[in-house]
C-alpha positions in Angstrom: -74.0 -160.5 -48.8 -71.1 -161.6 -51.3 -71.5 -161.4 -54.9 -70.5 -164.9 -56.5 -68.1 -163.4 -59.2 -69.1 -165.3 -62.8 -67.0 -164.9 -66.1 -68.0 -165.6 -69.9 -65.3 -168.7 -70.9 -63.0 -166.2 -72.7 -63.0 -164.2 -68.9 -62.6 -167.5 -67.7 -59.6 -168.7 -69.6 -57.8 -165.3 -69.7 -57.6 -165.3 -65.9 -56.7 -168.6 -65.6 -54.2 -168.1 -68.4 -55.2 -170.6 -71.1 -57.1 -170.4 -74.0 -60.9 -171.1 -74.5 -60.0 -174.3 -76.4 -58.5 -175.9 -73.5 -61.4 -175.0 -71.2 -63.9 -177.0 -73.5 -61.2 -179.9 -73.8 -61.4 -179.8 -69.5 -65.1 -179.9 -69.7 -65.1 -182.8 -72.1 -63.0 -184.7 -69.8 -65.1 -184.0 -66.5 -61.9 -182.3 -65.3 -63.8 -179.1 -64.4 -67.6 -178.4 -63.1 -70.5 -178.2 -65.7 -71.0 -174.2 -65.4 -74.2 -172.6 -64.6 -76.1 -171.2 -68.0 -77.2 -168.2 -68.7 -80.5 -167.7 -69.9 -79.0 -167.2 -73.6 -77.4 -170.4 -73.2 -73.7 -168.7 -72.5 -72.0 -170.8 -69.9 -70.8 -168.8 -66.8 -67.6 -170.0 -64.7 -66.8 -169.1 -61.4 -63.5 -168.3 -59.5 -63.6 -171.8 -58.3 -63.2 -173.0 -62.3 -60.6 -170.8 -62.7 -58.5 -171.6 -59.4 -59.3 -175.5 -60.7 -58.1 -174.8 -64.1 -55.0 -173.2 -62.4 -54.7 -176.5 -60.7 -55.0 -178.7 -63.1 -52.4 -176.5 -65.9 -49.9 -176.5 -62.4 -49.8 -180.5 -62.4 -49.3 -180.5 -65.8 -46.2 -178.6 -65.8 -45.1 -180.7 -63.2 -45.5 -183.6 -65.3 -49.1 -185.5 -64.0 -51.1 -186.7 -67.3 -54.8 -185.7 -66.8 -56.1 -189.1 -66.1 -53.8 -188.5 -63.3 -54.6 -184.6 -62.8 -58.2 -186.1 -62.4 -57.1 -188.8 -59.9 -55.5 -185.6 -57.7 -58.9 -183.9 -58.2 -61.1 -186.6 -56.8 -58.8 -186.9 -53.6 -58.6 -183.4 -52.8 -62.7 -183.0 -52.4 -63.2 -186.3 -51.0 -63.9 -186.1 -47.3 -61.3 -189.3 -46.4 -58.5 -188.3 -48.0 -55.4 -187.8 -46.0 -51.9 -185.2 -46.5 -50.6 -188.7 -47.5 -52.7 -189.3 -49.8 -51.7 -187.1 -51.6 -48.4 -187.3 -50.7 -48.2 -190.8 -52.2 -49.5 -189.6 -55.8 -46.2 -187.3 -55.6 -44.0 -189.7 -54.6 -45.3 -192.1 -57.8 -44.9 -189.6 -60.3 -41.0 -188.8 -58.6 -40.4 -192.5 -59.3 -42.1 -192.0 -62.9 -39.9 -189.0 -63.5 -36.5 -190.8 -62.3 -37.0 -193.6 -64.7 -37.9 -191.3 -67.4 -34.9 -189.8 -66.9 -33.1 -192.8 -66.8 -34.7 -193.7 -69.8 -33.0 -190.7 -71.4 -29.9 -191.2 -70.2 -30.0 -194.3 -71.7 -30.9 -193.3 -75.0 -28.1 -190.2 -74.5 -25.5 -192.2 -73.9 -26.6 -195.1 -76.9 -27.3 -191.8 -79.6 -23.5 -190.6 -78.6 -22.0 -194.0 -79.0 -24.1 -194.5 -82.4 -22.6 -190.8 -83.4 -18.9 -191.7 -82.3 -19.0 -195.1 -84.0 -19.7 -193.0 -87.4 -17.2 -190.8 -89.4 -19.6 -189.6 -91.3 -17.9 -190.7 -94.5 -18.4 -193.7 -97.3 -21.8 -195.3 -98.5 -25.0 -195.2 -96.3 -24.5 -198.7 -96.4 -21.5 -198.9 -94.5 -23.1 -196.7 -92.3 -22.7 -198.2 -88.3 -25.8 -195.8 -87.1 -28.1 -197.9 -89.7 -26.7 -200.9 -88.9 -27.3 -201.0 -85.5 -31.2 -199.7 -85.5 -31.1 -202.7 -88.1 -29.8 -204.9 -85.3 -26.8 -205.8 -87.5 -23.4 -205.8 -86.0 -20.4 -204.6 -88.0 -19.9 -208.0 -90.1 -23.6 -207.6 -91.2 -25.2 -210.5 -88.9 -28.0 -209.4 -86.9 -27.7 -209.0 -83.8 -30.8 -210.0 -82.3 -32.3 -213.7 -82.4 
């Protein structure tokens, strides 16, 4: 006979390394099980919460946002799901990532122009960084429309 290891949600969340906050947020969000209850009313989690809340803190450091975390969930217990599958959730957030880095690079490369076009010197109204999130090009006309 095994005995079905259960933990108080501090237990829980220390062994899954999070805090008890982010256990009750899980809950709220049907990200986790609804624990069995103790007589008293204390809610008792198994090592299949924690391993899940291990999971789900895993995706998030790889970037998945829980509505996604929770898409991830769904597929890995139903029945039907395939390795690719799953394997096309990972390639989406890849192509999420590399535009989001794009993105950045984007904004890097506009922020160092904005900094180089400014000598940091003269009236903020002369200033090239404010006229340009203004949409106004160096003769003050705007730039846009």
């Amino acid at each position: 006979m095994t005995v079905k290891s259960q933990y108080k949600i501090g237990k829980a969340a220390s062994l899954a390394g999070v805090n008890i906050e982010t256990i009750r947020y899980y809950e709220r969000r049907n990200l986790i099980p609804e624990p069995d209850r103790m007589d008293s009313g204390y809610r008792l989690f198994s090592q299949r919460h924690v391993d899940q809340i291990r999971f789900i803190k895993r995706a998030q450091e790889l970037g998945f946002t829980l509505s996604e975390i929770d898409d991830l969930l769904n597929l890995k217990v139903d029945e039907g799901t395939s390795c690719s599958d799953i394997k096309h959730e990972a390639e989406q957030k890849y192509q999420d990532v590399v535009s989001k880095i794009e993105d950045l690079t984007r904004i890097k490369h506009t922020l160092t122009e904005l900094i180089d076009s400014c000598s940091g010197n003269g009236p903020k109204g002369d200033c090239p960084i404010l006229k340009a999130l203004e949409g106004k090009n160096e003769t003050g006309k705007n730039l846009r429309g």
